[in-house]
N, C-alpha and C positions, 0 to 999 in steps of 0.2 A: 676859366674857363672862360686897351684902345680899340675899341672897336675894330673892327676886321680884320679878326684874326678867327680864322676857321679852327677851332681847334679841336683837340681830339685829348678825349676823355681816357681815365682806361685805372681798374681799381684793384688794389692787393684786397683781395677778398679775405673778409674773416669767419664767412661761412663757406658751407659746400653748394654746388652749382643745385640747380633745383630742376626737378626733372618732371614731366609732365606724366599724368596717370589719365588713363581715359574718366571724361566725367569728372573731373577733382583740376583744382588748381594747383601748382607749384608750391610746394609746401619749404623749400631750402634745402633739402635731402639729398643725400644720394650724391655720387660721384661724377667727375667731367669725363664727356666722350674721348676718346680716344683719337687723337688727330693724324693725320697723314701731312706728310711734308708738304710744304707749302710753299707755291713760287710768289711772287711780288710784283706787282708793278710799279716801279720807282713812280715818284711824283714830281710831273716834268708838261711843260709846256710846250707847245708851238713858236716857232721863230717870230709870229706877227704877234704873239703875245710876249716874248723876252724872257729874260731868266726870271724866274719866279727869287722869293724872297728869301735869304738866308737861315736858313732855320736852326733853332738855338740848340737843340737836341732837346730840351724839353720832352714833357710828354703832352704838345700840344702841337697842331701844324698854323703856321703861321702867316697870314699873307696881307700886305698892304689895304689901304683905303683905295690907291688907286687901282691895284689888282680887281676889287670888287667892283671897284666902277666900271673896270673896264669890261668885265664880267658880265655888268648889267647890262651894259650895251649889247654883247652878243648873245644873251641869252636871254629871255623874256622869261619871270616867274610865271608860271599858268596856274593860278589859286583853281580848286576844283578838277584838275586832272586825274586820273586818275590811270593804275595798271604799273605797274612795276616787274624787275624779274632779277634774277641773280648771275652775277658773272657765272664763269663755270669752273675759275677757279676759287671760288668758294664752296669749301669741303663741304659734302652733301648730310653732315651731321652738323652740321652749323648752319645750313637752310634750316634743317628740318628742326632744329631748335630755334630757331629764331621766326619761325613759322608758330611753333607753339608759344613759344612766350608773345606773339602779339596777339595769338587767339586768346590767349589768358589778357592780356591788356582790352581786348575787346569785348570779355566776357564781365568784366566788372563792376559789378552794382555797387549803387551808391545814393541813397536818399535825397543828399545835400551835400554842396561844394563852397570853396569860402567865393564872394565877389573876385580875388583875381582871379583863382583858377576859373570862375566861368566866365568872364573874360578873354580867356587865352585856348581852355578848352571848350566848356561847355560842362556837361556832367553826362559823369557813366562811361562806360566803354564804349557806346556808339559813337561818342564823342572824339574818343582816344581813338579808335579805328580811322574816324573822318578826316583828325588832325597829320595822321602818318599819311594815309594815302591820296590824300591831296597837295604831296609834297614831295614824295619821294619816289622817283623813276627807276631806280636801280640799285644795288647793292654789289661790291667788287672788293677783292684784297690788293694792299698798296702799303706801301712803307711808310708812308703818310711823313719822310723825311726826317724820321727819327728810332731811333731803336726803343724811344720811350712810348711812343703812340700809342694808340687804344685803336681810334676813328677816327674821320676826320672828311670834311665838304672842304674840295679844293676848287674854288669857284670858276675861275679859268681850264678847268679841264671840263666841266660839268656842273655846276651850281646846285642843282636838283639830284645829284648820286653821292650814297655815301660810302663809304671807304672804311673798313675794318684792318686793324692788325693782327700779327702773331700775337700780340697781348690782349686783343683781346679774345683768341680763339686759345691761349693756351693755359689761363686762369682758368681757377673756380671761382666764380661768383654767383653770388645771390640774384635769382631773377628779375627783379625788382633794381638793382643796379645793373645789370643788362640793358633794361629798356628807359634808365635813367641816360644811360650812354646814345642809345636810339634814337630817344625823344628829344636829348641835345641837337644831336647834329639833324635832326628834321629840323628844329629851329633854326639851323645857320642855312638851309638852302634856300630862304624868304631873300631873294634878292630886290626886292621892293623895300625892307626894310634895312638896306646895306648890310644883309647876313646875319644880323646883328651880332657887329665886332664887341670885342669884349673889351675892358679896361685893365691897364696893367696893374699888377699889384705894388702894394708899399715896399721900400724896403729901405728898411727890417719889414719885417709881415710875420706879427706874433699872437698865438692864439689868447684868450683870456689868462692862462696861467703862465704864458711870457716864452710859449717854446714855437719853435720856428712854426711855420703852417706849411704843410706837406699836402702834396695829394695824395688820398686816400687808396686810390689803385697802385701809383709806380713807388709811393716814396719819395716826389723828384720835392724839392725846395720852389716853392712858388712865389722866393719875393722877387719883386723887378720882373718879374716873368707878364706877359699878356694872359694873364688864366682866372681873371678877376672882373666881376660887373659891375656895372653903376645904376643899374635899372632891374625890375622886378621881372619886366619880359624879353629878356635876356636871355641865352642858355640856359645859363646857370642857375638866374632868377626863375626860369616859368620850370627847368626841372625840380627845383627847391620845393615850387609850388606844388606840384605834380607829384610828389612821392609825399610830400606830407597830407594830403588830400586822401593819398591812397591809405596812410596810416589812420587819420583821423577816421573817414568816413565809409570806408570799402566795408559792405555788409558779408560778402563773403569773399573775404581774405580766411588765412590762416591768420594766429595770429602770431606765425614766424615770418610773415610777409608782412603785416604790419607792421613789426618790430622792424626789419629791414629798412623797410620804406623808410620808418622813423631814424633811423640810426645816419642812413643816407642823406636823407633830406636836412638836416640840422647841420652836418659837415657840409653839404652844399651854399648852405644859410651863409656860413664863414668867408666864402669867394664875394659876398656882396656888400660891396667899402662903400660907398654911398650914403652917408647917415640917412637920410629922405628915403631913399628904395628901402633901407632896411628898416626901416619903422613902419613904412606902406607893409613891408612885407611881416614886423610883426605884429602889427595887429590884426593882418589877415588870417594868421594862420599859428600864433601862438597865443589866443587868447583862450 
């Protein structure tokens, strides 16, 4: 998940998508909406910005150091902005799911957070609410340059919008991996912090027990791939933080959401090769 590389999440789910009840949070239940064909907006640039970068088919989208700089240049991050809104080719049961899953991201109590997460959040849903909408202008579907996609900030089109796939609109997943995908790619539209690109993985790149490391959504092979950090606020790093925070300390979760969160967050832990991030990160949040 070398730094600048926008990439785009996206997970084989091993539960059912989780559907909102008035009053109650998502509990992992229940079956996915029903989708209407869906058109794409390829991902493509402007003549004064050049052909954008080769993309590996990964399920990640992928774009230079200087891409982002040049990014930075035309676009100013505005920390504190606020007001977002949805293409209109984003199917109107995928608004309205993703409207609820951030109201449940919003609604989440929580006593206590480790030092990074309130570093990076804060604590509670007000927190989580302030971190999304001070960051994110719009939401649109795009092929994100791979048939593997999930999501994905393409900084030269937009730095501040993110980008959904077929994949991620035509899984069931846990909602708690829904807005791990989300709260990624808000992370990559901080163009003050170069998006913060990700680092490529090993390769080989094998788990503790010696078998290859896979992402969790497509299945895809993540060695040699850009889909790996080196830092705890990171993608990959501050979602890592972010879903086990919700495991550890959410007073009302279910505790099918919990479990999620926890199940999520430890596979995310594995994208961070860094000995130093990963020790930052487990003594914050595995002790």
């Amino acid at each position: 998940m070398t730094r600048n590389v926008l990439f785009l999440l996206a997970l084989l789910a091993f539960a059912a998508p989780s559907r909102a009840e008035t009053g109650s949070f998502f509990d992992g239940s229940g079956g996915g909406p029903e989708l209407p064909a869906l058109k794409f907006q390829a991902a493509k640039t402007d003549s004064a910005q050049g052909a954008p970068s080769k993309q590996s088919g990964a399920d990640l989208y992928y774009f230079t150091p200087q891409e982002a700089k040049e990014a930075a240049k035309r676009f100013k991050f505005r920390p504190k902005m606020r007001g977002w809104t949805f293409d209109s080719n984003v199917p109107q049961n995928i608004q309205d799911q993703m409207l609820a899953d951030l109201a449940f991201m919003k609604g989440i109590a929580a006593e206590k957070a480790t030092p990074l997460h309130s570093q990076i959040f804060g604590k509670g849903g007000a927190a989580y609410a302030e971190f999304f909408e001070s960051r994110v202008t719009g939401i649109g579907m795009n092929s994100c340059g791979s048939a593997k996609a999930v999501a994905c900030v393409i900084p030269f089109m937009d730095p501040t919008k993110m980008w959904l796939t077929q994949n991620f609109v035509k899984f069931s997943h846990p909602q708690v991996s829904r807005m791990m995908v989300v709260y990624h790619e808000a992370r990559h539209t901080e163009s003050d912090n170069g998006n913060w690109p990700h680092a490529r993985c090993p390769d080989p790149f094998k788990d503790a027990n010696g078998n290859d490391m896979k992402s969790i959504w497509t299945g895809a092979l993540l060695a040699g791939e850009p889909a790996c950090d080196e830092t705890p606020f990171g993608s990959y790093g501050s979602s890592t933080i972010l879903l086990k925070n919700i495991s550890k300390f959410c007073t009302n979760c279910t505790e099918k959401v919990k479990m999620d969160a926890g199940l999520y967050a430890d596979d995310q832990f594995g994208r961070i090769i860094d000995d130093g991030a990963r020790k930052q990160m487990q003594d914050d949040l595995y002790r």
